[in-house]
MARLUMTOR-125689 format. One line per 5 residues: number of its first residue (from 1); their letters; for each residue x, y negated, z negated of C-alpha. Coordinates in pm, 1 decimal, always signed. Each point is the difference from the previous one (the first is absolute). Layout:
BEGIN
NUM) A) X:Y:Z | ...
***
This chain:
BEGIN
1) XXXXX) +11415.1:-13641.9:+12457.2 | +134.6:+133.3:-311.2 | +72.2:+346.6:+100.8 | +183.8:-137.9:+332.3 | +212.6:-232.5:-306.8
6) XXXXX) +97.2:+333.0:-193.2 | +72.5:+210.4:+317.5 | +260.6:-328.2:+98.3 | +134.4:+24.4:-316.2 | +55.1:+369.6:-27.7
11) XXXXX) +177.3:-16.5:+332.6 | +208.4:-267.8:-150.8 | +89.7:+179.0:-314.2 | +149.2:+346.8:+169.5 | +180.3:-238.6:+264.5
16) XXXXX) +188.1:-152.1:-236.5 | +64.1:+282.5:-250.7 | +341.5:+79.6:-57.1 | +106.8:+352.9:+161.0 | +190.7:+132.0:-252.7
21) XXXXX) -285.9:-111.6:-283.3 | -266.9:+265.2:+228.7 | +176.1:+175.7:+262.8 | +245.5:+208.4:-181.7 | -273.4:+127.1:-234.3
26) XXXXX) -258.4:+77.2:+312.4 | +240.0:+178.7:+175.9 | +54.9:+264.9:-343.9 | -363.6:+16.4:-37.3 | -78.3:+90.8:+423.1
31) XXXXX) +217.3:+303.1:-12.7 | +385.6:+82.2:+13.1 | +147.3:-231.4:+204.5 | +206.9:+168.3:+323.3 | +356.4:+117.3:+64.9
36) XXXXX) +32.1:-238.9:+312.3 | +129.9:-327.0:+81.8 | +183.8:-195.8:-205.3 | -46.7:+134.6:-352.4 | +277.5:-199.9:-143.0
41) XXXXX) -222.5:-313.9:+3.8 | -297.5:+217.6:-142.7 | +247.0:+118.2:-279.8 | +155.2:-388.5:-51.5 | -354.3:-135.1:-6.7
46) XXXXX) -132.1:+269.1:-256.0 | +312.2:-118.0:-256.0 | -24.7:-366.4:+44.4 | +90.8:-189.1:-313.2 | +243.9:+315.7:-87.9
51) XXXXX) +334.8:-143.0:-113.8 | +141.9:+341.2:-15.8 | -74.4:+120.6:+313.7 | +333.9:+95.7:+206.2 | -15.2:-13.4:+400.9
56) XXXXX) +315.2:+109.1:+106.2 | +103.5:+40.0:+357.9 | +179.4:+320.1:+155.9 | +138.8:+123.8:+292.8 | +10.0:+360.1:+35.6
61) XXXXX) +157.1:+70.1:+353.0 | -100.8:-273.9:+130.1 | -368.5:+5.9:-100.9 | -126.0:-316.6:-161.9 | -144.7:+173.5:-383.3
66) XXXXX) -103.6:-195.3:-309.3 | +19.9:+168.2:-345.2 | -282.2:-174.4:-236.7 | -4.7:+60.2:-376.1 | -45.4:-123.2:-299.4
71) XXXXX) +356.7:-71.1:-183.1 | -109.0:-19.0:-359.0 | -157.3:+428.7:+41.6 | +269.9:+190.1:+236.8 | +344.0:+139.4:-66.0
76) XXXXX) +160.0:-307.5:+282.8 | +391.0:+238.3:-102.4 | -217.8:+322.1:+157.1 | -188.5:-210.2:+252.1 | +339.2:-154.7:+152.9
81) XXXXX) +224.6:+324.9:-8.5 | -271.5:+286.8:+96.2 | -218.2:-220.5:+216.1 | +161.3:-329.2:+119.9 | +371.8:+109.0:+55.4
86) XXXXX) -103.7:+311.3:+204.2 | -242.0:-192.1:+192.5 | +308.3:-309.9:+99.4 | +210.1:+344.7:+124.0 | -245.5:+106.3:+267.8
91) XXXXX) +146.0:-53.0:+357.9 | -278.2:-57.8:+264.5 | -299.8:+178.0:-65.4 | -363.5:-28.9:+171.7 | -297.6:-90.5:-291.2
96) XXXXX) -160.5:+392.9:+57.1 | +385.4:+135.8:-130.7 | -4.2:-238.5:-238.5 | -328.5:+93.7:-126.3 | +75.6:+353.4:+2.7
101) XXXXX) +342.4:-41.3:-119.3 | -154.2:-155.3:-333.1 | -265.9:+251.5:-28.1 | +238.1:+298.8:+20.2 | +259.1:-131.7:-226.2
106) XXXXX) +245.5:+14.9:+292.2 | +101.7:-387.4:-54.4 | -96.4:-87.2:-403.8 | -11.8:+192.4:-287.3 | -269.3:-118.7:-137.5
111) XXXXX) -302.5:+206.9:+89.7 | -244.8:-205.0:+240.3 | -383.4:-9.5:+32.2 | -188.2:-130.4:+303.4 | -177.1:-314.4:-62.1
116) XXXXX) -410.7:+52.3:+177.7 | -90.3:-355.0:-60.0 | +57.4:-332.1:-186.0 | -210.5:+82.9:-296.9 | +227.6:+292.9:-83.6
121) XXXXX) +286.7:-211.0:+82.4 | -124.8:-227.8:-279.2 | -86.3:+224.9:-221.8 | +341.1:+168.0:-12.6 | +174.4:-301.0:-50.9
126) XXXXX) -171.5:-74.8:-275.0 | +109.3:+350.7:-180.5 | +381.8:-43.9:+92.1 | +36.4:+72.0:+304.8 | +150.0:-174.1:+303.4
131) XXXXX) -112.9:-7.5:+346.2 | +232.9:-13.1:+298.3 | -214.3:-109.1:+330.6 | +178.9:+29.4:+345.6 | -99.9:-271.4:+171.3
136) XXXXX) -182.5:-167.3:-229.7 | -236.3:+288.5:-10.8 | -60.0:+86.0:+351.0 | +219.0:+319.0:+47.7 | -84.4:+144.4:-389.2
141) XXXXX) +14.6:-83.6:-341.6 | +200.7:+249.6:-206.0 | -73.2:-17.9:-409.0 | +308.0:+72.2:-263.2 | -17.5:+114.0:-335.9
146) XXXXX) +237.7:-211.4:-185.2 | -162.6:-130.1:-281.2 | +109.9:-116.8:-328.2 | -132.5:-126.8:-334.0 | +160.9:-81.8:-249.4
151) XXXXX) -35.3:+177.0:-344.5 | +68.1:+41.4:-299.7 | +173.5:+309.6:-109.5 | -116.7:+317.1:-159.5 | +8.1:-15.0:-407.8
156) XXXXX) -135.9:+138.7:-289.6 | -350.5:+9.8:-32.6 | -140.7:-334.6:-244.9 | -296.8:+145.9:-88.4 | -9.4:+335.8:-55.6
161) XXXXX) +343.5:+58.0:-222.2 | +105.8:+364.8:-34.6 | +268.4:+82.1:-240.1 | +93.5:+320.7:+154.7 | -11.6:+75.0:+392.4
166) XXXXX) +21.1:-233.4:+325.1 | +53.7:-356.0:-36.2 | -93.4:-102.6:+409.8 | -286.6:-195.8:+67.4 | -213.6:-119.4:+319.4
171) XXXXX) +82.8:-327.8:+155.6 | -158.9:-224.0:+225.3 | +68.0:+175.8:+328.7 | -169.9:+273.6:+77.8 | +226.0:+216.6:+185.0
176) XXXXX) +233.1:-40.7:-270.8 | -269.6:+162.0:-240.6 | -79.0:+259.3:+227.3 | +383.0:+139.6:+27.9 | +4.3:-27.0:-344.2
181) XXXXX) -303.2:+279.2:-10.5 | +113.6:+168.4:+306.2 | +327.3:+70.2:-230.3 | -195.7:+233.1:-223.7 | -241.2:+113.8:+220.2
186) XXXXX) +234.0:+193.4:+249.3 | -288.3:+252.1:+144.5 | -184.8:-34.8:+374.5 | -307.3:-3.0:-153.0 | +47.3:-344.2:-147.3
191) XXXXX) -200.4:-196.6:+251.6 | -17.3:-421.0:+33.2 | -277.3:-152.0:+214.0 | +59.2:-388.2:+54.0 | -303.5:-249.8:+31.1
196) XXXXX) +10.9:-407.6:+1.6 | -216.1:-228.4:-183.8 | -44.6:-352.2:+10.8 | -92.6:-157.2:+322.0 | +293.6:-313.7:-94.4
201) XXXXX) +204.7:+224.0:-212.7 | -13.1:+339.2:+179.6 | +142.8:+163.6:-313.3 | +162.5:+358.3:+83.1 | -157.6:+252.2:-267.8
206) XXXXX) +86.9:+376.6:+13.9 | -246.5:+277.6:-111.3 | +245.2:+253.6:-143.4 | -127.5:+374.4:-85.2 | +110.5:+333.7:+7.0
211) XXXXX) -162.7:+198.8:+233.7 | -147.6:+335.6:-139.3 | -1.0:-142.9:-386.9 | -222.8:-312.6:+27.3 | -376.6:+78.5:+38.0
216) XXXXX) -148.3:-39.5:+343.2 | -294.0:-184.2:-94.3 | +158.8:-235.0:-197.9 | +254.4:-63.2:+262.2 | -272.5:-61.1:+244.2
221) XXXXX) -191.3:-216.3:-204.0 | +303.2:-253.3:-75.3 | +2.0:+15.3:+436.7 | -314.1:-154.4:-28.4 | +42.2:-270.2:-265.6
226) XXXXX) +327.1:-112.7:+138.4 | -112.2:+8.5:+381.7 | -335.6:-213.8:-127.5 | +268.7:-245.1:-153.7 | +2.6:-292.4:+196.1
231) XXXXX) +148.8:-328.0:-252.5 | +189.4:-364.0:+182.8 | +285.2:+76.3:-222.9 | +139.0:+314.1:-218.7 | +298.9:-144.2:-213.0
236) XXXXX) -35.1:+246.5:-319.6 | -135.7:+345.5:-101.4 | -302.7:-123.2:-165.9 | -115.7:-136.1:+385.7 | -70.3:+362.4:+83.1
241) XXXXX) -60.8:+112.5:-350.4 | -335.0:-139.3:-117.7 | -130.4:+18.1:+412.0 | +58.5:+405.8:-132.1 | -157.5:+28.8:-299.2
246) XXXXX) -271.4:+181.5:-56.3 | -166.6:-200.2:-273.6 | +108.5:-397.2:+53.9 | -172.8:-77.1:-350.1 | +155.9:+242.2:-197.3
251) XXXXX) +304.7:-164.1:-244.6 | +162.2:+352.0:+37.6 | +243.4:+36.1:+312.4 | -73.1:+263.8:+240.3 | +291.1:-25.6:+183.6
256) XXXXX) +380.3:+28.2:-179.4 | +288.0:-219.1:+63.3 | +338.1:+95.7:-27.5 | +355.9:-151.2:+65.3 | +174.4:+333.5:-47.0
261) XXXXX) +82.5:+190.5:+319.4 | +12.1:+335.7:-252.5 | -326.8:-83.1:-132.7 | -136.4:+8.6:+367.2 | +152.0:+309.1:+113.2
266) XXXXX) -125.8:+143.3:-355.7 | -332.4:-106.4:+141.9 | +69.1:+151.7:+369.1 | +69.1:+325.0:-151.4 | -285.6:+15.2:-236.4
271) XXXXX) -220.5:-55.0:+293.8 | -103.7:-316.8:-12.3 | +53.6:-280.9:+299.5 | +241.3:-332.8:+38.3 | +10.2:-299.2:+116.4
276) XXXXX) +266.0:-294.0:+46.9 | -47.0:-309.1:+146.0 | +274.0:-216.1:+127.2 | +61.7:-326.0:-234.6 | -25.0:+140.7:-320.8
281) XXXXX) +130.7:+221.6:-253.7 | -279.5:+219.4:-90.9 | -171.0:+287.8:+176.1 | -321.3:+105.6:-34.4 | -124.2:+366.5:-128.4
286) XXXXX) -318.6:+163.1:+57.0 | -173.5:+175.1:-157.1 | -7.8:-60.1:-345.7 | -49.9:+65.3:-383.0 | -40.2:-126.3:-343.0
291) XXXXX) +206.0:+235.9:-85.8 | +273.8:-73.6:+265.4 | +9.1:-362.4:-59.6 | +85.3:+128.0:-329.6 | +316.8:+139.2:+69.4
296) XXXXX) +311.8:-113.1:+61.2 | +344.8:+91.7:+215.1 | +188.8:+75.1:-321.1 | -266.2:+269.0:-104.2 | +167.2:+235.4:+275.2
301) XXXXX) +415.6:-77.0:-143.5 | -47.8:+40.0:-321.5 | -51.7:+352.6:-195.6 | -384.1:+91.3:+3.9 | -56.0:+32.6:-427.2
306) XXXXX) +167.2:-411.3:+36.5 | -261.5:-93.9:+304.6 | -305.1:+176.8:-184.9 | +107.6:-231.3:-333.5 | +21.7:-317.7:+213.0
311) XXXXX) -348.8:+53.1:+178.5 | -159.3:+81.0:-282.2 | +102.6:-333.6:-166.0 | -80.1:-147.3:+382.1 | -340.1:+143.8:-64.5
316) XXXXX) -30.8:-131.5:-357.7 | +100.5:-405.5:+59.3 | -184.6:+6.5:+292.6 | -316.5:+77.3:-220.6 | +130.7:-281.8:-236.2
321) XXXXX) +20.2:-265.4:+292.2 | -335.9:-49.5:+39.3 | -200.2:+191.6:-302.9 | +210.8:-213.5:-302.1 | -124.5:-314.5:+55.3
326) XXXXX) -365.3:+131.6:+22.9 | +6.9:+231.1:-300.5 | +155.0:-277.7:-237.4 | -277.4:-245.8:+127.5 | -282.4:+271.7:-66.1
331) XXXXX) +131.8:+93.9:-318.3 | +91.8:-327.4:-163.4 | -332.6:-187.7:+114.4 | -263.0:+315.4:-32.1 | +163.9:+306.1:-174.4
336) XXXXX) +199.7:-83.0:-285.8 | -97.1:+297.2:-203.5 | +210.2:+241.1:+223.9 | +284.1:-205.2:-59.0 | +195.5:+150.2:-342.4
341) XXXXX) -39.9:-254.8:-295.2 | +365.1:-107.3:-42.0 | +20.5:-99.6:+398.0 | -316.8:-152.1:+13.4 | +130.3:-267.0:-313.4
346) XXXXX) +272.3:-48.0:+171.4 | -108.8:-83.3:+336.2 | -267.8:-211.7:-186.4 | +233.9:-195.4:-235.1 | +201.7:-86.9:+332.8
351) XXXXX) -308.6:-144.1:+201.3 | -172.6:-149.6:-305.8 | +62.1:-383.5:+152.1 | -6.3:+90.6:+364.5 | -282.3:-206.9:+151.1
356) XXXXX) -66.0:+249.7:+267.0 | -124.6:+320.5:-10.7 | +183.0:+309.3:+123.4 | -115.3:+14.7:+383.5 | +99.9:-345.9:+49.1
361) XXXXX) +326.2:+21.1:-165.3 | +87.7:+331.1:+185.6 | -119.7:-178.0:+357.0 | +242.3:-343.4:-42.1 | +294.7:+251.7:-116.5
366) XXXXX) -18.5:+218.1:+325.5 | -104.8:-301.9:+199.6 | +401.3:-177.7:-157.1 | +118.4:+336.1:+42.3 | -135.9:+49.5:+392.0
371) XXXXX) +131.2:-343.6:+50.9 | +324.5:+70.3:-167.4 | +33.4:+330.4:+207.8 | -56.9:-201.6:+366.6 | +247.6:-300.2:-98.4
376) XXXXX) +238.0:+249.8:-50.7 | -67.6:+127.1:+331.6 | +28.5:-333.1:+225.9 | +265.4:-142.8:-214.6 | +408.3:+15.2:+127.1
381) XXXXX) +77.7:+361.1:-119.6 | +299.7:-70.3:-230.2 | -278.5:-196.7:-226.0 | -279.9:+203.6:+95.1 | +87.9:+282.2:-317.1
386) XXXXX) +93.2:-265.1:-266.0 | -278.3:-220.4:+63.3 | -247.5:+280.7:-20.2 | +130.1:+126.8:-323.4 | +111.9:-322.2:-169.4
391) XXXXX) -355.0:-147.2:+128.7 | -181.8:+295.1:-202.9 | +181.8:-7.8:-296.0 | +2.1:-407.3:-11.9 | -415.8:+0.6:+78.0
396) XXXXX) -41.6:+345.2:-200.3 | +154.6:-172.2:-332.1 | -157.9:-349.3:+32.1 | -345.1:+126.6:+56.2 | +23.8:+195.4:-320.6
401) XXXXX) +123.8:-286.7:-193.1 | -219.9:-233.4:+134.8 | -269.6:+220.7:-82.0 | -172.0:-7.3:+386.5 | +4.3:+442.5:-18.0
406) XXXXX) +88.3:+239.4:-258.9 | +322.4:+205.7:+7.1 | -214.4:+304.6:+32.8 | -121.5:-158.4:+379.9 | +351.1:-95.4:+48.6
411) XXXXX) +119.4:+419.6:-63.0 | -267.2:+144.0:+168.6 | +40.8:-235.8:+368.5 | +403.9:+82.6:-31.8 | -97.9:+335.7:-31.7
416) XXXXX) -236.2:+27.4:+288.3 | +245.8:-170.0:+173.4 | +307.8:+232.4:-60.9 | -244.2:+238.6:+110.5 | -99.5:-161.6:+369.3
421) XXXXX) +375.4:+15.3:+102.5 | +17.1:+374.1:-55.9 | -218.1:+108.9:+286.2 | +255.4:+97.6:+277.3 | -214.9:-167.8:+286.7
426) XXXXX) -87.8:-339.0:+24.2 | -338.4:-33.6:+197.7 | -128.0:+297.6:-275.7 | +138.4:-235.8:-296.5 | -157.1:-301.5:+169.4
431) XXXXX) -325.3:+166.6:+25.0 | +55.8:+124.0:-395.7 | -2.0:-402.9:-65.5 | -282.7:-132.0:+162.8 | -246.4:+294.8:-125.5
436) XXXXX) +187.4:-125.8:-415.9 | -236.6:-321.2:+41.6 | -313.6:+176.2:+113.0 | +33.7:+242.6:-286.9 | +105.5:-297.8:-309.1
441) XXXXX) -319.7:-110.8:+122.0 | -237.7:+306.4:-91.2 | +208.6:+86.4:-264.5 | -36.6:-381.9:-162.1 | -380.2:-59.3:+118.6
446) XXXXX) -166.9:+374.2:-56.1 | +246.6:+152.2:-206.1 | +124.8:+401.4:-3.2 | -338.3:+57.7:+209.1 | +73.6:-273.3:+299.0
451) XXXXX) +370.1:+121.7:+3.1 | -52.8:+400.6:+42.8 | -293.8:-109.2:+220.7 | +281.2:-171.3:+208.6 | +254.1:+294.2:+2.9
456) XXXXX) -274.5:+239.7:+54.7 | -101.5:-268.5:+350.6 | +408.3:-34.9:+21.9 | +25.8:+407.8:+34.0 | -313.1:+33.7:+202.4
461) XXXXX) +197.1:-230.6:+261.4 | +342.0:+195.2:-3.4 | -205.2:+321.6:+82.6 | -187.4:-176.8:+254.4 | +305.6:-111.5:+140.3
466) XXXXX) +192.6:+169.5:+328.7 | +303.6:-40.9:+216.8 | -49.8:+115.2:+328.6 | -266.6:+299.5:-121.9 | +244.5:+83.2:-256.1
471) XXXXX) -148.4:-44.4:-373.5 | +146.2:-280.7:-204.1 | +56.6:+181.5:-349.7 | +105.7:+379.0:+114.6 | +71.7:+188.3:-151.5
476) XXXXX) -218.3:-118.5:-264.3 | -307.6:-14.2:+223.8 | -51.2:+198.9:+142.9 | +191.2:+240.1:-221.6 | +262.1:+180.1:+151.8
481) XXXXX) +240.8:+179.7:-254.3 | +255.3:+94.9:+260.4 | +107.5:-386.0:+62.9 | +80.2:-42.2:-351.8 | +316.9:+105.9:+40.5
486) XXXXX) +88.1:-310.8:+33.9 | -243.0:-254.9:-114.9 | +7.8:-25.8:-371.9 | +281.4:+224.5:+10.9 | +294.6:+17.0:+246.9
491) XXXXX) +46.9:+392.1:+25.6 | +348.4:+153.5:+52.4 | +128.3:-27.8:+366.4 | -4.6:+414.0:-9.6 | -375.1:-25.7:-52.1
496) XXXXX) -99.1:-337.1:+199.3 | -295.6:+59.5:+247.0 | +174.9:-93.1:+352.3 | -283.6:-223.7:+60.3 | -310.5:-126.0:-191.8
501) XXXXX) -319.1:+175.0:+112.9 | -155.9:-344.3:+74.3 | +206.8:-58.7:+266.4 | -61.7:+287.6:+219.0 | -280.7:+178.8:+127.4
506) XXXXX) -151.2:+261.4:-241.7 | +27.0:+252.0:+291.2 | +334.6:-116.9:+101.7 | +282.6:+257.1:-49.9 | +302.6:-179.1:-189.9
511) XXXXX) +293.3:-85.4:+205.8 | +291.5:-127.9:-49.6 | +217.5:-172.2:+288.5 | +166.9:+307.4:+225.9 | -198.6:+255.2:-149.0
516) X) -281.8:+114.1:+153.9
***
């Protein structure tokens, strides 16, 4: 009796369920639906609930057409004058010449694609383009490319400043970027291969490369992580960044970001591989260094004694950024006897009435100053400057006077944080932050001993570490004296390797583009 209740009730349920709650998702998940009958219905029913949608009626020789789009992503002054004006012209026609007409480019300008079912239909629409179906559908569907976004235009880069050379950055659309690279990278043997993520997004991303330069295995291997990419949505690099990465636990990026289309084709002809994904700003570069992360556009303008001097002081505060902090800790708390008499009285006479020792004063200064550093990120940008640097002075000064740290603390966080904003890439300086704490800890807990003991585990994991089979530190390890040219050093142009050894093959034979 029961089971005959629930069967009733079952029947019930699916009689009464509304067909657009079911139906429309059944008929994606049987299959493609076909080109036949009256797909103008199919196409309607798929967009209900779309206040944007435009159904527009045309006669084209006296065949009955409807051109469906989406208003708010097409170019309607292209659509009406290369499309719908040509289309009102036609004298009498039968549907085949019409068909044909549009597929030749004998009637519109606009270059047509035939429609093969709804679900392309659909699909297509939802990119940009718009679909013209004589007779509702029955006689063909014929797709137009005549989308358009709109977007911002192209500026100067916000976050990575160069004094001296190009001042064009990447934008939000993607084929934007991608003329902006294909304008220094005039050679055939730049290729772009275009895949889409995101099952509701369907993000365009282009693998850029140049053929010949770029290692073969590496190029085969980002195939494989980007065709074994499947994600609901992809709206920023870092979507299709950490799905790449070698070692997801690692602080240290793996994979670069840039906003400079020079910086890419720098890459390109290095050897190394692109990628730039519709939406935002950055691309992607693969693979990677320390040692590359370390370097920035303005290296490669300036004269090569000035960008030695400036990454050597790179080098130096980036050592300061995290090892500061953990060597005043360690030497205040356990080691005072290294520290020469007439500094040691001083920087005792200033925490004499502090009530906390040195590791906890250190931790609530770069905890204010971490806090200080993100308010002045989310906060309107005409405050965002004077509120960070008012806000550390103001808290700097009163916890002095009120006697909460010692000025000593106070110097040494400012320092360390001076220091952070020198590293030319952000995800490297990030990852320079988070491993400070770790470090304060040994340093203020074990002393010299638990703070070498975690830069000796800290260089241990930067060996360890790889970018798509290429070593993290190289040069350094493994050693390889003929990519120093431009590592601690940037080398005269005369003298410049044309690509880093890393890169390429060791049995490769160097090429340059045209040259065999």
């Amino acid at each position: 009796m029961l089971k005959r209740l629930i069967r009733a009730w079952l029947r019930h349920s699916v009689q009464k369920r509304p067909a657009g709650s079911f139906g429309a998702r059944t008929m994606s998940q049987r299959g493609a639906r076909p080109a036949s009958g009256d797909q103008l219905a199919a196409i309607l029913q798929a967009f209900k609930h779309s206040e944007d949608l435009v159904c527009q009626p045309v006669s084209a020789g006296g065949i009955a057409c409807t051109l469906v789009y989406f208003e708010t992503i097409v170019d309607k002054t292209t659509l009406f004058a290369h499309l719908i004006r040509p289309l009102r012209e036609q004298t009498s026609l039968q549907a085949n010449d019409l068909l044909d007409g549009l597929l030749n480019g004998a009637i519109a300008s606009i270059q047509a694609t035939r429609c093969k079912d709804v679900d392309q239909a659909v699909s297509a629409m939802l990119e940009g383009q718009a679909a013209l179906l004589i007779n509702a559908g029955r006689d063909g569907v014929c797709l137009f490319p005549v989308t358009q976004y709109n977007d911002r235009a192209v500026t100067e880069s916000q976050h990575e400043t160069v004094i001296v050379g190009p001042q064009e950055a990447f934008v939000e659309n993607v084929r934007t970027n991608l003329a902006l690279v294909r304008h220094k990278l005039k050679h055939p043997d730049f290729k772009v291969e275009k895949y889409t993520f995101g099952r509701f997004t369907k993000t365009e991303t282009y693998l850029v490369y140049i053929e010949g330069l770029c290692n073969v295995d590496v190029l085969n291997e980002v195939k494989k992580k980007l065709a074994a990419t499947d994600v609901s949505s992809v709206l920023g690099a870092s979507y299709i960044a950490e799905r790449m990465q070698d070692m997801r636990l690692s602080p240290f990026p793996t994979v670069q970001y840039s906003e400079r289309p020079d910086t890419l084709a720098a890459a390109l002809m290095e050897g190394r591989i692109g990628m730039m994904i519709d939406g935002t700003p950055q691309s992607l570069i693969v693979p990677v260094t320390f040692f590359s992360l370390m370097q920035s556009a303005e290296d490669y303008y300036q004269n090569f004694m000035a960008s030695t001097w400036i990454r050597w002081i790179r080098l130096f505060f980036v050592a300061m950024s995290f090892l500061v902090p953990s060597v005043y800790v360690a030497v205040t708390t356990f080691h005072p006897e290294i520290v020469p008499a007439n500094l040691l009285q001083t920087i005792t006479a200033a925490r004499e009435n502090i009530p906390f020792p040195a590791l906890a004063e250190v931790l609530i200064m770069e905890l204010i100053f971490e806090g200080l550093r993100e308010a002045g990120i989310r906060i309107p940008r005409p405050l965002g400057q004077t509120v960070s640097i008012i806000g550390a002075i103001v808290i700097g000064q009163a916890t002095v006077q009120a006697g909460i740290v010692s000025a000593p603390t106070v110097i040494v966080v400012s320092i360390t944080g001076i220091a952070s904003f020198v590293i030319p890439h952000f995800e490297l300086g990030l990852a320079f932050r988070l491993l400070r704490f770790p470090l304060l800890l040994l340093g203020g807990l074990l002393g010299m001993a638990g703070l070498v003991t975690g830069l000796f585990i800290l260089f241990w994991h930067l060996v360890s570490l790889s970018s798509f089979g290429v070593p993290y530190m190289h040069p350094v390890s493994p050693l390889s004296l003929r990519d120093w040219k431009d590592t601690f050093i940037r080398i005269n142009w005369t003298r410049m390797n044309p690509r880093p050894e890393v890169y390429r093959k060791a049995d490769a034979a160097e090429r340059q583009p045209g040259h065999e």
